[in-house]
C-alpha positions as CSV (number, residue, x, y, z in Angstrom):
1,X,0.0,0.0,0.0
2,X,1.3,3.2,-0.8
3,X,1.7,6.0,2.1
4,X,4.0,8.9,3.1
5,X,6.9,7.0,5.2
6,X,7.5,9.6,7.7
7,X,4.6,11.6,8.7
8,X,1.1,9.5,8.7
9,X,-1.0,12.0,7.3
10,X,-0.5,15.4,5.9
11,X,-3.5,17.6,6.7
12,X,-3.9,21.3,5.1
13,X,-6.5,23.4,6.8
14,X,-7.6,26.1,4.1
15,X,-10.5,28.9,4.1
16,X,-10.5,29.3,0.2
17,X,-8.0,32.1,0.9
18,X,-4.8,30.8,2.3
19,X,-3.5,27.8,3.7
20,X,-2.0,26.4,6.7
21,X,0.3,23.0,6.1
22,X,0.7,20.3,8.9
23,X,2.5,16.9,8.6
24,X,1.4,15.4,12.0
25,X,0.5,11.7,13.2
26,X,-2.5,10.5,13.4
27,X,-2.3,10.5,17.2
28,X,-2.4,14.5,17.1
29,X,-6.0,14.8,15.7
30,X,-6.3,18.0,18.0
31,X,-5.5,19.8,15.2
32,X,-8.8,19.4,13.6
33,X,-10.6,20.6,17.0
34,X,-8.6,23.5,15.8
35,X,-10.0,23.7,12.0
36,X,-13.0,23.8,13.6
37,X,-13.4,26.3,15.7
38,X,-11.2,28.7,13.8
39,X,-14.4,28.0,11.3
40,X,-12.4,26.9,8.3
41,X,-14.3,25.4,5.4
42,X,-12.4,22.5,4.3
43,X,-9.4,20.4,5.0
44,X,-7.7,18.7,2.4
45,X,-6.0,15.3,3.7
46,X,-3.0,13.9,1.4
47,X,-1.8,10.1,2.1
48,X,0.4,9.6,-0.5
49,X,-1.4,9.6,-3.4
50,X,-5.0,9.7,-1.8
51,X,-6.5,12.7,-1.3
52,X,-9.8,13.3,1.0
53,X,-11.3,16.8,0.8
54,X,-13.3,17.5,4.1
55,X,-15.7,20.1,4.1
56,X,-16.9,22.6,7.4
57,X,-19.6,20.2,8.7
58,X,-17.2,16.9,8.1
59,X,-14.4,18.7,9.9
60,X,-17.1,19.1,13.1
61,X,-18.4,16.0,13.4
62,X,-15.0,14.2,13.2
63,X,-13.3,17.0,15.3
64,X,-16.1,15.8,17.8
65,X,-15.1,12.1,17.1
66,X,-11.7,12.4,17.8
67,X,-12.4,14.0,21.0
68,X,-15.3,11.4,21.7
69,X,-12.6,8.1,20.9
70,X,-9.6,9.8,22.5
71,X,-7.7,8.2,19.6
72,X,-5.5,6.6,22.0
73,X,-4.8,3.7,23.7
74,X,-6.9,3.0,26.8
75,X,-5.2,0.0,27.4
76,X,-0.9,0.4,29.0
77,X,0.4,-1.4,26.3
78,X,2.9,-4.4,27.3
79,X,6.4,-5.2,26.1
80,X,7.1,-8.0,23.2
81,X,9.4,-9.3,26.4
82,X,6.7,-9.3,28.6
83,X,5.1,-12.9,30.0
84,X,2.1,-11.4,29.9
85,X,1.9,-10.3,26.3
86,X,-0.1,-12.1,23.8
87,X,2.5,-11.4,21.4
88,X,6.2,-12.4,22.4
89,X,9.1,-12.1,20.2
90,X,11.0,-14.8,19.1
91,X,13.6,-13.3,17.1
92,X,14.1,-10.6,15.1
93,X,15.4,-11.3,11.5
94,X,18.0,-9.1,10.0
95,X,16.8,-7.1,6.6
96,X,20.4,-6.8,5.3
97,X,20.9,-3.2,3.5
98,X,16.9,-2.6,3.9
99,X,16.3,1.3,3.6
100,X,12.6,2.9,3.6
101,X,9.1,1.8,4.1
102,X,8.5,-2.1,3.7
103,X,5.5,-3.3,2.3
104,X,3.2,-6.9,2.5
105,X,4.7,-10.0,3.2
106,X,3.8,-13.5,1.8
107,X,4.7,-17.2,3.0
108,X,5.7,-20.1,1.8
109,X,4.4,-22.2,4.7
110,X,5.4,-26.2,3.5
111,X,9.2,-24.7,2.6
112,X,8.6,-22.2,5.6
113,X,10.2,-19.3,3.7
114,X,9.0,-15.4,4.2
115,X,8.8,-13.3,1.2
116,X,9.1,-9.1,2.1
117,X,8.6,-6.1,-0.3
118,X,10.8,-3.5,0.7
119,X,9.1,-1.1,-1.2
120,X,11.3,2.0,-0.8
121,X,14.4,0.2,-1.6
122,X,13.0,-1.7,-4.5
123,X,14.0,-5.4,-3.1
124,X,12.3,-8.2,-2.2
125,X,14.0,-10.8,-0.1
126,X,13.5,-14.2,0.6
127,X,13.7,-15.7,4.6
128,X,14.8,-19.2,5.2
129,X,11.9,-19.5,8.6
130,X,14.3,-22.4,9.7
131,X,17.9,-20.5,9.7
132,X,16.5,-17.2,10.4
133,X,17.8,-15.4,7.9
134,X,17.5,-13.9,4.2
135,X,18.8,-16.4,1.5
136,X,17.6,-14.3,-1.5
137,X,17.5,-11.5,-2.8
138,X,15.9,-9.8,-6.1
139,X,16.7,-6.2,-6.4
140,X,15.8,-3.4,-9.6
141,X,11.9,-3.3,-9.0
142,X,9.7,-0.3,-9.4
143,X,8.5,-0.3,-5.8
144,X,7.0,-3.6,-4.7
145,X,4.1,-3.4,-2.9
146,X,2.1,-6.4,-2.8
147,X,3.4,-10.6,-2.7
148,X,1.9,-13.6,-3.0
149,X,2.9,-17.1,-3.1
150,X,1.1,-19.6,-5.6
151,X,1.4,-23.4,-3.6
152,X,-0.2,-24.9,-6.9
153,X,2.6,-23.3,-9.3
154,X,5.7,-23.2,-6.7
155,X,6.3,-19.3,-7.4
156,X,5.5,-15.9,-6.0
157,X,4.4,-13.4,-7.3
158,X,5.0,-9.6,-6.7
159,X,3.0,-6.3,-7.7
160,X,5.1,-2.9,-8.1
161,X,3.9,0.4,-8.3
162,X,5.1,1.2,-12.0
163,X,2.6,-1.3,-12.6
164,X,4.0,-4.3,-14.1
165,X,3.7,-7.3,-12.4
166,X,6.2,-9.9,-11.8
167,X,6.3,-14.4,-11.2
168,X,9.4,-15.7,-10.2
169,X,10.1,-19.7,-9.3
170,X,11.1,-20.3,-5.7
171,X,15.0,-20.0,-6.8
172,X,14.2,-16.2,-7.4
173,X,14.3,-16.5,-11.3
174,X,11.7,-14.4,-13.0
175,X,9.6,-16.6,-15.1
176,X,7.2,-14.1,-16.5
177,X,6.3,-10.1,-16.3
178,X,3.2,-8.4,-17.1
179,X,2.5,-4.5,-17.4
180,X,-1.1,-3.2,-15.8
181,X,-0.6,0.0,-16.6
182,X,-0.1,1.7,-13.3
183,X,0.4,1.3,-9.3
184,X,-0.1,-2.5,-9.1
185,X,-0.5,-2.7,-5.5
186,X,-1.9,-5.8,-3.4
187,X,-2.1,-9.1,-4.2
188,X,-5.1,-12.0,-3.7
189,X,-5.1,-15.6,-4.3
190,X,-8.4,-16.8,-5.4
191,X,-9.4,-19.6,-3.5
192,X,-11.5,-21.3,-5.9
193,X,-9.2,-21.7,-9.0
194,X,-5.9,-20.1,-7.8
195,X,-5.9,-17.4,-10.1
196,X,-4.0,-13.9,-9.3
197,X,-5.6,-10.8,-8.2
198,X,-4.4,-7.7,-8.7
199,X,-5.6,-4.1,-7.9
200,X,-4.0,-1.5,-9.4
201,X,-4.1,1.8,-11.5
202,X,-6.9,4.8,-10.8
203,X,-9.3,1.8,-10.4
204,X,-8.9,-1.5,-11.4
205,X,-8.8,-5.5,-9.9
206,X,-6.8,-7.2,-13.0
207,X,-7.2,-11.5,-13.0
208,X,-4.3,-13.4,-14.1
209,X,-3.8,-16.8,-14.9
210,X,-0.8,-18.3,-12.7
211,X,-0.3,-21.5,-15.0
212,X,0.2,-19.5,-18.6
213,X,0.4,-15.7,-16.8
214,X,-1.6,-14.4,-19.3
215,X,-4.2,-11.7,-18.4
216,X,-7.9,-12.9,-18.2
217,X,-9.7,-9.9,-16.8
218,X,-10.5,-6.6,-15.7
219,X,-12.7,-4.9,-13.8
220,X,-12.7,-1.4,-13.4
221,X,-14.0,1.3,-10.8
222,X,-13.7,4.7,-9.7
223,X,-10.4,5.2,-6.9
224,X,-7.6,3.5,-6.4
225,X,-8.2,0.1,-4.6
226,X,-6.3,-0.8,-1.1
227,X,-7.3,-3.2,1.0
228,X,-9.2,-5.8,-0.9
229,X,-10.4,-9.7,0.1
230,X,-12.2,-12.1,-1.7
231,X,-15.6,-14.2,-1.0
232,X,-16.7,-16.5,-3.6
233,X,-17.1,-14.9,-6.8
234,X,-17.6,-10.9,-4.5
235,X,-14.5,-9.1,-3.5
236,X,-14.5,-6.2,-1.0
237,X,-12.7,-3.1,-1.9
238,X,-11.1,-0.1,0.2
239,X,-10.9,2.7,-1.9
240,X,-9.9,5.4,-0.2
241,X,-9.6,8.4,-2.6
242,X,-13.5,7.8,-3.2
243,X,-14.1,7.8,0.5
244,X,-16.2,4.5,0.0
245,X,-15.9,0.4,0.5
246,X,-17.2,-1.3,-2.9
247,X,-18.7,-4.8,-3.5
248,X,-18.1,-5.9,-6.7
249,X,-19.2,-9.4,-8.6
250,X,-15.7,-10.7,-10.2
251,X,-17.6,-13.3,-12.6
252,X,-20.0,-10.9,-14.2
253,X,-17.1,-7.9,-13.6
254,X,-19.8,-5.7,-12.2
255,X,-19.7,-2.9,-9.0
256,X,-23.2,-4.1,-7.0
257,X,-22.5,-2.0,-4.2
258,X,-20.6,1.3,-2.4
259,X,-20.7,1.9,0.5
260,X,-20.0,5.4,2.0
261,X,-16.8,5.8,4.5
262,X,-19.1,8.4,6.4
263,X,-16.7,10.9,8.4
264,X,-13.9,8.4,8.6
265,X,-11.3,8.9,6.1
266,X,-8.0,6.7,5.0
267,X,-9.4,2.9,4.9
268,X,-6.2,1.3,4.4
269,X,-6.3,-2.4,5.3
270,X,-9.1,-4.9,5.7
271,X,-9.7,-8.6,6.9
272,X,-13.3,-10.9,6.5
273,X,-14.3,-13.5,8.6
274,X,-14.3,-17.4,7.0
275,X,-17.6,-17.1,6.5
276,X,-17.6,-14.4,4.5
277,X,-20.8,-12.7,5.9
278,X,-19.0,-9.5,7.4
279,X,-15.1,-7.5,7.2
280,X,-13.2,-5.8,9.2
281,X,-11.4,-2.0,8.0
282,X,-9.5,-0.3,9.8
283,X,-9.3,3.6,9.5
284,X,-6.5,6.2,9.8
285,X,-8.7,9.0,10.2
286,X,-9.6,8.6,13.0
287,X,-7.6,5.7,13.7
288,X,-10.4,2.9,14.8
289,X,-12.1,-0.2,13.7
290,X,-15.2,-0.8,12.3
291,X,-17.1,-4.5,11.5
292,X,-19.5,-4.0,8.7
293,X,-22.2,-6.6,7.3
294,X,-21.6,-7.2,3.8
295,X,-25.3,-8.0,3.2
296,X,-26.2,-4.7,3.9
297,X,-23.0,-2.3,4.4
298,X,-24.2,-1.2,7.3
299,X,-21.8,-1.1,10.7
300,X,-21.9,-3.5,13.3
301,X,-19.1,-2.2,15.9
302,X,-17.1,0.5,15.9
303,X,-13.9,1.5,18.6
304,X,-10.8,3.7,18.9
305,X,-7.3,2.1,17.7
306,X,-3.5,2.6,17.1
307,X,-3.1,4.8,14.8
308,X,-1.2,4.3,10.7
309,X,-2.8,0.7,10.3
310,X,-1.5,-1.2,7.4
311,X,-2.3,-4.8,7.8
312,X,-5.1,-6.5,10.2
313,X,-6.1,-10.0,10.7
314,X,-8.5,-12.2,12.3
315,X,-7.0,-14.7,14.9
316,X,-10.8,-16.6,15.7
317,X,-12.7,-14.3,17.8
318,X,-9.5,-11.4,18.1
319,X,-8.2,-8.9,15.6
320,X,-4.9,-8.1,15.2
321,X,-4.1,-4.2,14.2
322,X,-0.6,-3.8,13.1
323,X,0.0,0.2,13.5
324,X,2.8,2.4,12.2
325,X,2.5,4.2,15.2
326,X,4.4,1.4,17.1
327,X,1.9,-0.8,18.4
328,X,-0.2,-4.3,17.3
329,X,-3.7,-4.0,18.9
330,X,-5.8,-6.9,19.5
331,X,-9.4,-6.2,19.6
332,X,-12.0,-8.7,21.2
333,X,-15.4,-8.4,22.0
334,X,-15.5,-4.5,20.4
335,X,-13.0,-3.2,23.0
336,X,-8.8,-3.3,22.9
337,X,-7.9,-6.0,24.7
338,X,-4.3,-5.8,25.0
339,X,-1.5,-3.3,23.2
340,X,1.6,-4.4,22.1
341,X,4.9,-2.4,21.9
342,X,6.7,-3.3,18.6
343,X,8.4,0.2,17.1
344,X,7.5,3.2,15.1
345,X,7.0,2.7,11.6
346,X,6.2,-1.0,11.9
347,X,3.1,-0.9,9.7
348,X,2.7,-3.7,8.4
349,X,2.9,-7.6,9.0
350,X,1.6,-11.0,8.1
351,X,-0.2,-13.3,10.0
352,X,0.5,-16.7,9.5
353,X,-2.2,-19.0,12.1
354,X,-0.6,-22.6,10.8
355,X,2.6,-21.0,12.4
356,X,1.4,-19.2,15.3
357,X,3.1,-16.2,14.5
358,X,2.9,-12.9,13.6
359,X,6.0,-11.4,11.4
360,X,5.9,-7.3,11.8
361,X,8.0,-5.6,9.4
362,X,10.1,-3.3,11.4
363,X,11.8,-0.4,9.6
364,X,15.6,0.6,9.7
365,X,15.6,3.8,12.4
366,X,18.7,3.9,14.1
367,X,19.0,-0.3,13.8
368,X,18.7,-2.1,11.2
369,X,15.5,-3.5,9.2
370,X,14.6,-6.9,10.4
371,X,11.0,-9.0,10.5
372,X,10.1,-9.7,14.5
373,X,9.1,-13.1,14.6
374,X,6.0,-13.2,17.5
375,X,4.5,-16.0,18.8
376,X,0.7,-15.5,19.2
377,X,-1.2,-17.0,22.3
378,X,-4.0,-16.9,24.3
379,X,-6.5,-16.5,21.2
């Protein structure tokens, strides 16, 4: 997913007449109490390359949000060290010359090998689980974005945002390359036939066949697609830029539903549940978490979370919210259970349930890059 690396959102407050310019986390939302009651009209939010325009009676009602959900933590958050965490590290795996933001992760779980787009330093490496450490490296690539390993075909494939998209064997060796058009971004396996799924461009899911990777279809939409998961012949679509969450029928290639963001803003990453009867977004802005019915698209729960979530998953009745703010939430019963410390920056992750663990991609600040290796218990 794309996304500024350093600050989480960059906000400009405006009156039609001059501007005011802020890059400030998400955990500073004060600063639309502030828009407000200065009476601006609009705020225009930029992440990366989505832009959300918020107009006067927007900018009160989530101004009244924020200070509603506290967009923080209620719950001390625990170290990964900590006996009592849910979430205890293992080990942390070196990223060896890893600069920038890193992107989605994909396994490999018979050979038990991690695949990780380093998206700002155009690499993806390859983790031998068992050694605990990279074995493989390919390097050149337009920013990659969005992995996926194909069992049936022993490759991966990856999704960079130039567009093109890219199957190598599991000794690294590219075996085939496509061209979308532009911003090929995450990845799906479908279930039922293992095709690829791809969303990418200014609004687009592209299907590709992973025995002859030839192109088989398209289906195109208004926004650039995030978050997306499949049910069946229905996929579920963050977009964003549009301020909406679309359901869309893959087989006839037709949009059969949108479903307004409301006054939240940034839906990034999103998770459904096996049965396939609701999902699970989390938002930037605010940072919380919602459960909406797909029969209907209308919310079921809502609460506060960490804030600059990339990735979440469902672990049976929990959620796990991986946050760039430095922390993995895990949500149960509509309430935080437990935070967990990991660092800042450490957006996204992978959760892998055959394992029992959690890899968080951990940024180089200071140290070097590394995946953290958590054991997840208690669920």
């Amino acid at each position: 997913m794309r996304g500024s690396n350093r600050p989480i959102a960059d906000i400009r407050c405006g009156d039609g007449r001059a501007d005011c310019y802020h890059a400030l986390s998400l955990r500073h939302l004060a600063i639309l109490g502030l828009c407000a009651v200065a009476g601006l009209n609009r705020i225009v939010i930029q992440e990366g390359p989505v832009l959300a325009v918020l107009r006067r009676s927007t900018i009160a009602a989530m101004a009244l949000l924020t200070s509603a959900c506290g967009c923080g933590a209620a719950v001390p958050p625990l170290d990964v060290h900590d006996p009592r965490s849910p979430l205890l590290l293992e080990r942390a795996i070196e990223l060896p010359a890893t600069q920038g933001r890193i992107d989605h992760l994909a396994v490999d779980v018979v050979r038990r090998r991690l695949y990780v787009a380093e998206v700002a330093n155009g690499t993806v490496d390859a983790i031998d689980l068992d050694a605990g450490k990279v074995f493989g490296r390919i390097a050149g690539l337009k920013e990659p974005q969005g992995v996926a390993w194909l069992p049936q075909q022993n490759e991966f494939v990856v999704a960079c945002g130039d567009g093109s998209v890219h199957f190598y064997d599991e000794r690294q060796h590219e075996v085939a390359r496509l061209v979308l058009g532009d911003d090929a971004d995450n990845v799906r396996v479908d279930p039922r036939n293992g095709n690829v799924v791809v969303g990418y461009g200014s609004g687009g899911l592209a299907t590709i066949d992973p025995n002859s990777h030839t192109l088989i279809g398209r289906l195109t939409f208004k926004g650039h697609p995030e978050g997306f998961r499949l049910s069946g012949a229905l996929a579920f679509i963050n977009v964003p830029g549009d301020g909406s969450i679309l359901a869309v029928d893959r087989d006839k290639g037709v949009v059969i539903g949108r479903w307004s963001t409301g006054i939240r803003r940034l839906n990034f990453p999103m998770a459904i549940d096996p049965a396939g009867k609701s999902i699970v977004i989390a938002y930037r802005l605010p940072a919380a978490l919602a459960r909406i019915d797909v029969a209907t698209g209308h919310m079921i729960a809502s609460q506060s979370i960490c804030g600059d979530s990339d990735d979440v998953f469902l672990d049976r009745d929990r959620v796990l919210v991986v946050c760039g703010a430095g922390h993995v939430d895990i949500v149960r019963d509509g309430r935080i259970e437990t935070t967990v410390k990991t660092l800042p920056g450490a957006r996204t992750g992978l959760f892998v349930p055959e394992l029992h663990r959690l890899f968080v991609a951990v940024p180089a600040r200071g140290k070097p890059a590394a995946i953290w290796e958590l054991q997840v218990r208690g669920a």
